[in-house]
C-alpha positions as CSV (number, residue, x, y, z in Angstrom):
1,X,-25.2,95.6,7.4
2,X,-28.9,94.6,6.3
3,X,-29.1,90.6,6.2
4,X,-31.6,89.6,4.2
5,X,-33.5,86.3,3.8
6,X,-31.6,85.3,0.9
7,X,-28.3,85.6,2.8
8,X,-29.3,83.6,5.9
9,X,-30.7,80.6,3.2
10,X,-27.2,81.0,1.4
11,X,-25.2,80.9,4.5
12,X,-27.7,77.4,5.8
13,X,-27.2,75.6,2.9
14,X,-23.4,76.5,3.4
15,X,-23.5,75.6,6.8
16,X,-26.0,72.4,6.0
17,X,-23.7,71.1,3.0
18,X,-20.2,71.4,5.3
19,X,-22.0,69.8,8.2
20,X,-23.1,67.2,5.8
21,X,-19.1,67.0,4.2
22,X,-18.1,65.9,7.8
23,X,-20.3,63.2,8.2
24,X,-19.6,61.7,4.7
25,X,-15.9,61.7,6.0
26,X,-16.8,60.2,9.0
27,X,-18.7,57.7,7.0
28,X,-15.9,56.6,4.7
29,X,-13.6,56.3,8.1
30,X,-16.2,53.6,9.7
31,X,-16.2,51.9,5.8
32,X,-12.8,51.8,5.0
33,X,-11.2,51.9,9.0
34,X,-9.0,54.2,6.9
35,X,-8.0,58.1,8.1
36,X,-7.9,58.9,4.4
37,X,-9.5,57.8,1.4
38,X,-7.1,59.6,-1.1
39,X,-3.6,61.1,-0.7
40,X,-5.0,64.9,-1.5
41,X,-6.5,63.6,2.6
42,X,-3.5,64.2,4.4
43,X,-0.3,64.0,1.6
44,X,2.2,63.5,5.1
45,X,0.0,60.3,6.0
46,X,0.1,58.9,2.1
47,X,3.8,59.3,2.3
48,X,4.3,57.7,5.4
49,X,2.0,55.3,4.5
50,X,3.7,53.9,1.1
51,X,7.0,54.4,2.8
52,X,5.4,51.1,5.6
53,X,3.5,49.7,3.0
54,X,7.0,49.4,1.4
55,X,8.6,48.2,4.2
56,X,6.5,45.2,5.2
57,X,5.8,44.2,1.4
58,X,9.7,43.6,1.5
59,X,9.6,41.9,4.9
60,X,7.5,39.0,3.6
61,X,9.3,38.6,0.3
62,X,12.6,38.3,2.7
63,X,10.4,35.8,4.5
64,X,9.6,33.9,2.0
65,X,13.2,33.3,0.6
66,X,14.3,32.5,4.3
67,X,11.0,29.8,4.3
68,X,12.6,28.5,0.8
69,X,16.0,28.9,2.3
70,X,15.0,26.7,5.3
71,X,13.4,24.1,3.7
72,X,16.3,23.8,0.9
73,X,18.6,23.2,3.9
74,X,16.5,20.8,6.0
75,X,16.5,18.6,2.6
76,X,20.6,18.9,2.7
77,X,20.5,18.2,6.1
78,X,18.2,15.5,5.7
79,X,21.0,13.9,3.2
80,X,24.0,14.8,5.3
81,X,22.6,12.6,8.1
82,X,22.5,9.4,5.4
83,X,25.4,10.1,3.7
84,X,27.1,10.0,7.6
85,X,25.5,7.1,8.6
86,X,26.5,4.9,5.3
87,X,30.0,6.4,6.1
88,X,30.3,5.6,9.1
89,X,28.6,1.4,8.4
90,X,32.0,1.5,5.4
91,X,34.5,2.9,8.1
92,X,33.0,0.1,10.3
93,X,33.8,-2.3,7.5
94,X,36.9,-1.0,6.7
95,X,38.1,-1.6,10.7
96,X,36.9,-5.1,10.2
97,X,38.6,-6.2,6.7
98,X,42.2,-4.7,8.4
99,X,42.0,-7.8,10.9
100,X,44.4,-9.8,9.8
101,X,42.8,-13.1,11.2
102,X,40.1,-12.7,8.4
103,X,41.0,-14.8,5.4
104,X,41.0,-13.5,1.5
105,X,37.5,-14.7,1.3
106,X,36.0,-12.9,4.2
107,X,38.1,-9.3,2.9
108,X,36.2,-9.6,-0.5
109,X,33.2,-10.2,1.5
110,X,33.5,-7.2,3.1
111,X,34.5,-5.1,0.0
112,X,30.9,-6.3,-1.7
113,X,29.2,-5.1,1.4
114,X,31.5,-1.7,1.3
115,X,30.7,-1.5,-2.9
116,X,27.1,-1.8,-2.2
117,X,27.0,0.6,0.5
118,X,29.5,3.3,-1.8
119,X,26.5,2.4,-4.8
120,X,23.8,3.8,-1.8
121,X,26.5,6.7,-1.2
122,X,26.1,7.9,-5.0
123,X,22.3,7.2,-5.0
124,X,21.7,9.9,-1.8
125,X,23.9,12.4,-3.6
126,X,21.2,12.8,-6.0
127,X,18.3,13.6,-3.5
128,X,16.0,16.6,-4.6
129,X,13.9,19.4,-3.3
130,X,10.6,20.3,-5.6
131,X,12.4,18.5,-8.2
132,X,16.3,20.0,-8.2
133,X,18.9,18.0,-7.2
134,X,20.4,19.5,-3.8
135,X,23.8,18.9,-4.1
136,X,24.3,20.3,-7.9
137,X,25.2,23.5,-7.5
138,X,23.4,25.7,-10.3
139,X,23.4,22.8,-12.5
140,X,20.3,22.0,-10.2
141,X,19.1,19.7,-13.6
142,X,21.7,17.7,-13.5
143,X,22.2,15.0,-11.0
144,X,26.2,14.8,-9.2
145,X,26.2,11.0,-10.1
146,X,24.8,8.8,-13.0
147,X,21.5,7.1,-12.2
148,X,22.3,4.6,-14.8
149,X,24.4,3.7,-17.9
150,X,25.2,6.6,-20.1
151,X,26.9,4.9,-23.1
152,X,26.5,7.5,-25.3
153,X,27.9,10.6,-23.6
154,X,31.3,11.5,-24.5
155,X,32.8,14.4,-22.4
156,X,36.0,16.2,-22.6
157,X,37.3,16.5,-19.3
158,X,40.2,18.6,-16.9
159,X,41.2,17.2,-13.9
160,X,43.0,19.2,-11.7
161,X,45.0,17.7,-9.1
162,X,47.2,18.7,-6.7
163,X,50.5,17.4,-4.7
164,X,48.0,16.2,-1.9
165,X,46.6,13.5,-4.3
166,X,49.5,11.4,-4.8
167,X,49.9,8.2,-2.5
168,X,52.6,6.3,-1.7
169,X,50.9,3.3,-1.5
170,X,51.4,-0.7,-3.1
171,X,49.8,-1.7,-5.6
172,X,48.6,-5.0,-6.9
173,X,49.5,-6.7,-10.0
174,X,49.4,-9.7,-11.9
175,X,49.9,-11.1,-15.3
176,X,48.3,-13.9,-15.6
177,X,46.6,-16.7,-13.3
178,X,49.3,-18.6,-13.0
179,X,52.2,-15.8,-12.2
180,X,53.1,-14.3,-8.7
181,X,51.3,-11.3,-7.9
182,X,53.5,-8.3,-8.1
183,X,54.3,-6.3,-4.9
184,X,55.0,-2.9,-5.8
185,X,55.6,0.2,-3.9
186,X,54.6,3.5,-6.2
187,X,53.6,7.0,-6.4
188,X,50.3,7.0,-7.8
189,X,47.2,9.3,-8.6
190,X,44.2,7.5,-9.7
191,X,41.9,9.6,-11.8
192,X,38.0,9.3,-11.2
193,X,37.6,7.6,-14.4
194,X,39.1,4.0,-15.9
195,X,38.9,2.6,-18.8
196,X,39.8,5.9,-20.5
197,X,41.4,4.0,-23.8
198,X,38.4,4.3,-25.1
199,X,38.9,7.8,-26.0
200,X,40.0,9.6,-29.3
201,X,42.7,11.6,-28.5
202,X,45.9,11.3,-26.3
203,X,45.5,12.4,-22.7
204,X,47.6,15.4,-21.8
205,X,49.4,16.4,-18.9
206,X,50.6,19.6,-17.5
207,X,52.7,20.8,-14.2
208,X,51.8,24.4,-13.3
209,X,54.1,26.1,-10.7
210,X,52.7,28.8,-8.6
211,X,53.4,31.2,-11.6
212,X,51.1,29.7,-13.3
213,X,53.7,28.8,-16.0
214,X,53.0,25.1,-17.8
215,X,55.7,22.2,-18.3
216,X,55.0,19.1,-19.7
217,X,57.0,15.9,-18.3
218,X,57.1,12.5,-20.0
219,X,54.3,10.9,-20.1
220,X,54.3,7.0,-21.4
221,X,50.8,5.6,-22.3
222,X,50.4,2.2,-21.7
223,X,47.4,-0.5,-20.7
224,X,47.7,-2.6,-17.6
225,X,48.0,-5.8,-19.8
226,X,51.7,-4.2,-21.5
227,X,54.0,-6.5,-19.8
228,X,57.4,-6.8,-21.4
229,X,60.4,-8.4,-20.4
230,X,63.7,-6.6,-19.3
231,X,67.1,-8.4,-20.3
232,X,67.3,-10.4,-17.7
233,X,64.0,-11.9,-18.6
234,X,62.0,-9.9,-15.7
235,X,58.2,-8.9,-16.0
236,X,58.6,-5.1,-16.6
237,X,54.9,-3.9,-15.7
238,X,53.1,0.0,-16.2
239,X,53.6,-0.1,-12.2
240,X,57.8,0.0,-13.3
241,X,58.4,3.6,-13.9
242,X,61.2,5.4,-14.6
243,X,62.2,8.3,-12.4
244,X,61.9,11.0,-14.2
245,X,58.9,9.4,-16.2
246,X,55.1,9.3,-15.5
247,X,53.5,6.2,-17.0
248,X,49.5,6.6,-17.8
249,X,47.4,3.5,-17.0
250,X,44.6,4.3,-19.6
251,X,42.3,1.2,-19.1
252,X,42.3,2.0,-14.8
253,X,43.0,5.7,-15.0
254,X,45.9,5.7,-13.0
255,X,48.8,8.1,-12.7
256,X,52.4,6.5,-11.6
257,X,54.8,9.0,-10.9
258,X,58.8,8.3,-10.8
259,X,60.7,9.1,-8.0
260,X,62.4,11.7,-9.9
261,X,59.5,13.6,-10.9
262,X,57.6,13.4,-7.8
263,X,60.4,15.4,-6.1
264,X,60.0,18.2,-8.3
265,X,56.1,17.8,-7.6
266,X,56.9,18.3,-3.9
267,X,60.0,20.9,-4.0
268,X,58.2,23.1,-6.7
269,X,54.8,23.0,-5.3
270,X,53.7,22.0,-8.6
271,X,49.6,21.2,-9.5
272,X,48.9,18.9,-11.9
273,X,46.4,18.7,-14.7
274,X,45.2,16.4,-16.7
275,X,43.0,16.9,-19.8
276,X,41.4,13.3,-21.6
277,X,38.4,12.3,-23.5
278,X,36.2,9.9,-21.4
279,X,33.7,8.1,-24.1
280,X,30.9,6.3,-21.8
281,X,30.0,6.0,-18.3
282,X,28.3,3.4,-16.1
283,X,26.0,3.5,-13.3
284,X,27.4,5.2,-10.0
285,X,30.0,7.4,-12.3
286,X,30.4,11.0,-11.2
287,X,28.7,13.2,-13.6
288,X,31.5,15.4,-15.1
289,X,29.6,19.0,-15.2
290,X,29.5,18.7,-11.6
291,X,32.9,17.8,-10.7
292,X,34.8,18.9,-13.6
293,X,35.6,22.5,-16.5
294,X,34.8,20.1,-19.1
295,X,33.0,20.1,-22.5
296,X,30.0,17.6,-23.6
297,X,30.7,16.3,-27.1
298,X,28.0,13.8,-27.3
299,X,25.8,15.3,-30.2
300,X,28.2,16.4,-32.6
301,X,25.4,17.5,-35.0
302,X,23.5,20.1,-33.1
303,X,26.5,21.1,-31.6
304,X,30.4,20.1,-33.1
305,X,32.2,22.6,-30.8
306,X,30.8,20.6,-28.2
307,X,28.7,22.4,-24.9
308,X,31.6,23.6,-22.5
309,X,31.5,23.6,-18.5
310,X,33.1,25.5,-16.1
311,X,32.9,25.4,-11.9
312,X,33.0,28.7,-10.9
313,X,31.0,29.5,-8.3
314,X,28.1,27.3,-7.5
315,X,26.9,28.7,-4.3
316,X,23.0,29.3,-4.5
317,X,22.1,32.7,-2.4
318,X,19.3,33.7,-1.2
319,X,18.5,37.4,-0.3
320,X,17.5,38.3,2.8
321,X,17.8,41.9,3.3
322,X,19.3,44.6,1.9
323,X,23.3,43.9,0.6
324,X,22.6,40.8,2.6
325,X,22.4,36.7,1.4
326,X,23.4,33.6,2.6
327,X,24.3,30.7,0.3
328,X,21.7,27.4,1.3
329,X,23.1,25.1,-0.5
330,X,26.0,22.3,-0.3
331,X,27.8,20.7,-3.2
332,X,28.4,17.5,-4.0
333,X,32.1,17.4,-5.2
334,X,32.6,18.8,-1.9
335,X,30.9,15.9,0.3
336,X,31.2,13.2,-1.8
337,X,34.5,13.9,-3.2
338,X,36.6,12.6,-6.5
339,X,39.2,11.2,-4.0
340,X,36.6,9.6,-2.2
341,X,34.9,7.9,-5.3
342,X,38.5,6.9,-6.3
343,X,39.4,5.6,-3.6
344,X,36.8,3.3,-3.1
345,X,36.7,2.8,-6.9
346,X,40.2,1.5,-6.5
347,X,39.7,-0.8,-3.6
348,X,37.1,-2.3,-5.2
349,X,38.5,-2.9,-7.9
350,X,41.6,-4.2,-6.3
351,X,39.3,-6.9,-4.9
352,X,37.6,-7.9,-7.7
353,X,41.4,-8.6,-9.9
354,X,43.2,-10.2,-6.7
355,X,43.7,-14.0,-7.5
356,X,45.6,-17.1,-5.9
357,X,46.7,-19.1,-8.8
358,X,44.8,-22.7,-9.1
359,X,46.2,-26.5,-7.7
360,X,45.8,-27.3,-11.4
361,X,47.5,-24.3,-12.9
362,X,50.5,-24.9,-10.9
363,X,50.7,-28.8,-11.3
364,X,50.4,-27.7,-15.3
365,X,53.2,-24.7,-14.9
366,X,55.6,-26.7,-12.8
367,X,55.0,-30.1,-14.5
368,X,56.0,-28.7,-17.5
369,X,59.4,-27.1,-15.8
370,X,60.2,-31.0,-14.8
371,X,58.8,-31.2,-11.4
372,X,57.1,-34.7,-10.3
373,X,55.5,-36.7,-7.6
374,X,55.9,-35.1,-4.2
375,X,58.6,-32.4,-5.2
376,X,56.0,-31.2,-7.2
377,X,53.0,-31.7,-4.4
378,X,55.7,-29.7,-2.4
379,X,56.2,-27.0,-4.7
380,X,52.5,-26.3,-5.4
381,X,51.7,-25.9,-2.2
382,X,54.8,-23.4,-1.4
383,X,53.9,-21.5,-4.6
384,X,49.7,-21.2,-3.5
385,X,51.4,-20.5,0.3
386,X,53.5,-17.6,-0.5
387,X,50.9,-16.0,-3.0
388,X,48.2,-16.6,0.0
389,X,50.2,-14.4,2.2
390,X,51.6,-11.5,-0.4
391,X,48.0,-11.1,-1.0
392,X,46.6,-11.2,2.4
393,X,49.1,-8.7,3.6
394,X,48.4,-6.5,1.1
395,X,44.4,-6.6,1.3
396,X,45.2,-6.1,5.2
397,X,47.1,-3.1,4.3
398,X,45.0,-1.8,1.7
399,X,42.0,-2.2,4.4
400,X,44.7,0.0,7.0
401,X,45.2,2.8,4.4
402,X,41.2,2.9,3.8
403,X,40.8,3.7,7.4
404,X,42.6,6.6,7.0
405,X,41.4,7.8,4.2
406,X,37.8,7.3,5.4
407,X,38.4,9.4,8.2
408,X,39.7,12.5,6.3
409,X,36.9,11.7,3.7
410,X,34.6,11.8,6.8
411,X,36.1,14.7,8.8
412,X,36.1,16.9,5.3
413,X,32.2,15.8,5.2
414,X,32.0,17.1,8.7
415,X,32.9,20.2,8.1
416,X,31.0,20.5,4.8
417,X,27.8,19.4,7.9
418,X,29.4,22.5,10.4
419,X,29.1,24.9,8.0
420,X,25.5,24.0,7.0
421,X,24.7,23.9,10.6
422,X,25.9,27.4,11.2
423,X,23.9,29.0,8.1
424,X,20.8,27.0,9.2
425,X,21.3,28.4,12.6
426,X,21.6,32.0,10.7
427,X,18.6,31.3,8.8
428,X,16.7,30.8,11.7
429,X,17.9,33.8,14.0
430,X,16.8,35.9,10.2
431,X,13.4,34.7,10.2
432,X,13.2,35.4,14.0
433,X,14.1,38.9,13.2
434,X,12.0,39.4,10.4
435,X,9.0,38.6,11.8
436,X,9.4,40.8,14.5
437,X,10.4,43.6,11.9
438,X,6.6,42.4,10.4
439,X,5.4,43.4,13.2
440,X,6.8,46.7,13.8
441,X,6.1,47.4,10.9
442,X,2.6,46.4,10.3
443,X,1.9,48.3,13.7
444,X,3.3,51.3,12.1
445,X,1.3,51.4,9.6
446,X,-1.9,50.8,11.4
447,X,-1.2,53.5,13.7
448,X,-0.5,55.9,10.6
449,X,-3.7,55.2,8.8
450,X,-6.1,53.1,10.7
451,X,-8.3,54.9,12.0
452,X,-9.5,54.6,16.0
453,X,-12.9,53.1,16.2
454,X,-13.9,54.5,19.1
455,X,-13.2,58.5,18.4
456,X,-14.8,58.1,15.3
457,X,-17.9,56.7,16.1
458,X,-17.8,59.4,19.1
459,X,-17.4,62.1,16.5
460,X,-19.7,60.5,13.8
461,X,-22.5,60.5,16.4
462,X,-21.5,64.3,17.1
463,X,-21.8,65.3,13.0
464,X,-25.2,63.1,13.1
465,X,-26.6,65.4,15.5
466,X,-25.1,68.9,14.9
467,X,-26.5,67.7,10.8
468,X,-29.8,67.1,12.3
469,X,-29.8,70.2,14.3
470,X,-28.8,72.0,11.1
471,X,-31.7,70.6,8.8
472,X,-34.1,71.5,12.3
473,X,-32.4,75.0,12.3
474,X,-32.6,75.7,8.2
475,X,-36.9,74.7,7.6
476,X,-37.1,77.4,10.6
477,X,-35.2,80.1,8.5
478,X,-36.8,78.5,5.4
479,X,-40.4,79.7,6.8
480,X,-39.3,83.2,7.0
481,X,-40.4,85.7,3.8
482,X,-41.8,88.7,3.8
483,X,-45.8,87.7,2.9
484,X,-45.4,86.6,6.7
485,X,-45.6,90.2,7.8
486,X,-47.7,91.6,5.1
C-alpha cells in the first residue's frame, strides 16, 4: 500500500491528539483526586459510588439523631437525679414526723419542710432541653405542672382510676374549733384536684367492668362543711357513707366509697372514672393535657366546643436506622405521678386543717353546759388531753402510711430511671456502631473513586513524555514533502 505524506500527518495528529487525551485525564485525576470526572468515565464506578455516597449521607443523619437523642436523655437524666434526691430528703422527713415522741408542732413542722420540698418536686418536672419541656411528652409546649396561677383556665377533665387507688386509710375531720376531731376509718380516692365546686356541671361517675360495659352507682354530692345531725343528735359528716353509696367531697376532691360498693370494686375488677369541670388552678397544679383526655374550655369565643386532649402515645422516637428507633424521652405523669401529687396534696392539707380546740373555747362551751370552778378546770383539760392524743396518733399514722407510699412512689420512679438507663446505654452502643459503619463506609468510597496519588503521578509523568516524544516525532514527519527531493 503507498503511504503518502498526507497519511503519516493524519495518523500524527491522531496519534498526537490521543497522547494529548491521556494526559488531560491524568490531569483532571491529580485536580480532582477523582478516577472519573463524569459517570459516561466508568458507569460501574458512578453506581457504586452513589450507592456509598448514599450510605454514609444516611450514617451521619442517624448520627445526628443519636447526638440529639443523647443529649435529650442526659437532660432527663440530669432531672431524674434531682427529682431522687428531693425524694429521698421527703422520705427522710416522712421517717422523722412517724416518731411518735415529736409533738403536733414539730409534725407540722415537718410537713412545711415536706410542702416546700413537693413545690421544688413540681418545679424540676418542668426542666427543658433547647426550650421543650422534657418530661411532656409531645405536648413539648406545655409544661407537666403550673408555673403559676392559672385563674382563668377552665378544663374538662377524665380521670381514670383504678381498684389500686382506693385506701383504707383515717381520715381527719372537724366541725368546728370547738368540737372533737372525728376519727374515721374510710375507703377513699382523692382526685388530683380540690375545690372542684367551682365547676358548672355535676361530676359524673362510671364503673367499667372488663367488658368495657358502664354502670353508674350512687353518687351523693356534698361539701366538707354539710354536717347534719342523725336522730340521735350525732354529727353525720361526708366521711359517713352509706354502703352501697359513694359520697363526692367536691371542695377537697375526694372519693368515699361504702363498704358495699367497694366490694363490687374488688370482686368485679371494676375501673372507675370520673369526668368533672375543674374552673382554675394554682401554682404547683398538674397541668391537665399532660396527665389527663380532657378538653380546654377557657376561650369560649374562638373556640365553644372547647380544644380536646387525648394521651395516647407520647413516646418521642428517634430514628436510628432502618425499621429501627428508640423512644428518648420520659413522661412526667409517669415519674411524678397523680397519686403522688395527691398524696402529698392530702397530707398537706391534712396538716394545715388539724386543730386542738382553745382553753378559752372550752371554758366558753362547757361554761355554758353548767360546769364551774375546778370541775370545769378539770374538764378542759381532759377535753384539750384527749383531742391532743386523737390527733397525734393520727398525724403519727398518717406520717407511717406516707412512708409507704413514698417508697412505691420512689421504686415506680426507679424504674421509670432503669429504663432510661437501658436506652441511654443503647444509644451509646448505636453511636459506637455508627461511627464505625462511617468509617467503612467512607473507606469504601475512597477506594472506589479516589484515585492513588502515586500511580498517577507515575503514569502522568509517562503521558508527559511519550506527548513530548510525539510532538519531537511529528515536526520530523512534518519536514518531509516532496520539494525536498526535487
Amino acid at each position: 500500500m503507498r503511504i503518502t505524506n498526507l497519511m503519516m500527518n493524519n495518523n500524527m495528529r491522531s496519534n498526537i491528539n490521543r497522547n494529548l487525551t491521556q494526559l488531560d485525564k491524568l490531569y483532571s485525576q491529580m485536580a480532582s483526586g477523582k478516577k472519573i470526572q463524569v459517570p459516561s468515565d466508568n458507569p460501574i464506578i458512578a453506581g457504586r459510588s452513589l450507592k456509598f455516597r448514599t450510605n454514609v449521607s444516611e450514617t451521619e443523619q442517624f448520627k445526628d439523631n443519636v447526638s440529639q437523642g443523647i443529649s435529650w436523655s442526659n437532660a432527663t437524666e440530669d432531672g431524674f437525679k434531682t427529682i431522687y434526691d428531693i425524694m429521698e430528703q421527703i422520705r427522710t422527713l416522712t421517717e422523722q414526723g412517724a416518731n411518735g415522741v415529736n409533738s403536733i408542732d414539730d409534725k407540722k413542722k415537718i410537713m412545711a419542710d415536706i410542702s416546700s420540698l413537693s413545690n421544688e418536686l413540681s418545679s424540676e418536672m418542668n426542666i427543658d432541653y433547647a426550650g421543650r419541656y422534657v418530661f411532656s411528652g409531645y405536648k413539648t409546649d406545655e409544661p407537666v405542672t403550673f408555673s403559676s396561677d392559672q385563674k382563668d383556665k377552665k378544663f374538662n377533665i377524665t380521670e381514670k382510676l383504678t381498684r389500686s387507688d382506693i385506701n383504707l386509710e383515717r381520715s381527719y375531720f372537724k366541725k368546728d374549733d370547738t368540737s372533737m376531731p372525728a376519727d374515721k376509718e374510710v375507703y377513699r380516692i382523692k382526685l388530683t384536684y380540690d375545690k372542684i365546686d367551682d365547676s358548672t356541671t355535676t361530676p359524673t361517675i362510671n364503673f367499667i367492668d372488663a367488658d368495657g360495659t358502664l354502670t353508674s352507682p350512687t353518687v351523693n354530692v356534698l361539701k366538707s362543711s354539710d354536717v347534719t345531725q342523725d336522730a340521735n343528735g350525732n354529727d353525720v359528716t361526708p366521711y359517713d357513707v352509706g354502703d352501697d353509696e359513694i359520697n363526692f367531697i367536691e371542695d377537697t376532691g375526694e372519693l368515699i366509697i361504702g363498704k358495699s360498693v367497694y366490694d363490687d370494686i374488688m370482686r368485679d375488677k371494676l375501673n372507675i372514672e370520673v369526668n368533672y369541670d375543674k374552673n382554675g388552678f394554682t401554682k404547683n397544679d398538674l397541668n391537665p393535657v399532660i396527665y389527663f383526655d380532657c378538653i380546654d374550655k377557657s376561650d369560649s369565643v374562638s373556640n365553644p366546643d372547647g380544644i380536646s386532649y387525648k394521651l395516647g402515645q407520647q413516646d418521642i422516637e428517634y430514628e436510628f436506622g432502618v425499621n429501627n428507633k428508640i423512644s428518648v424521652n420520659s413522661l412526667g405523669k409517669d415519674i411524678f405521678t397523680r397519686n403522688l401529687h395527691a398524696d402529698i396534696k392530702s397530707f398537706t392539707d391534712l396538716m394545715n386543717n388539724v386543730k386542738i380546740s382553745t382553753d378559752a373555747d372550752l371554758r366558753k362551751k362547757f361554761g355554758a353546759q353548767g360546769f364551774m370552778g375546778e370541775e370545769l378546770d378539770q374538764k378542759v383539760a381532759d377535753q384539750i388531753q384527749d383531742e391532743t392524743k386523737i390527733v397525734n396518733n393520727l398525724l403519727t399514722e398518717k406520717f407511717t402510711t406516707m412512708i409507704g407510699r413514698f417508697d412505691k412512689h420512689m421504686e415506680q420512679q426507679s424504674a421509670q430511671h432503669t429504663d432510661l438507663g437501658s436506652r441511654m446505654n443503647r444509644l451509646n452502643m448505636i453511636d459506637n456502631r455508627l461511627s464505625d459503619d462511617k468509617l467503612n463506609f467512607t473507606k469504601l468510597l475512597s477506594d472506589n473513586e479516589d484515585i492513588d496519588y502515586s500511580e498517577t503521578i507515575m503514569y502522568l509523568n509517562s503521558a508527559q513524555n511519550l506527548y513530548q516524544a510525539s510532538l519531537q516525532t511529528g515536526m520530523s514527519i512534518t519536514k518531509l514533502s516532496l520539494v525536498n527531493y526535487l
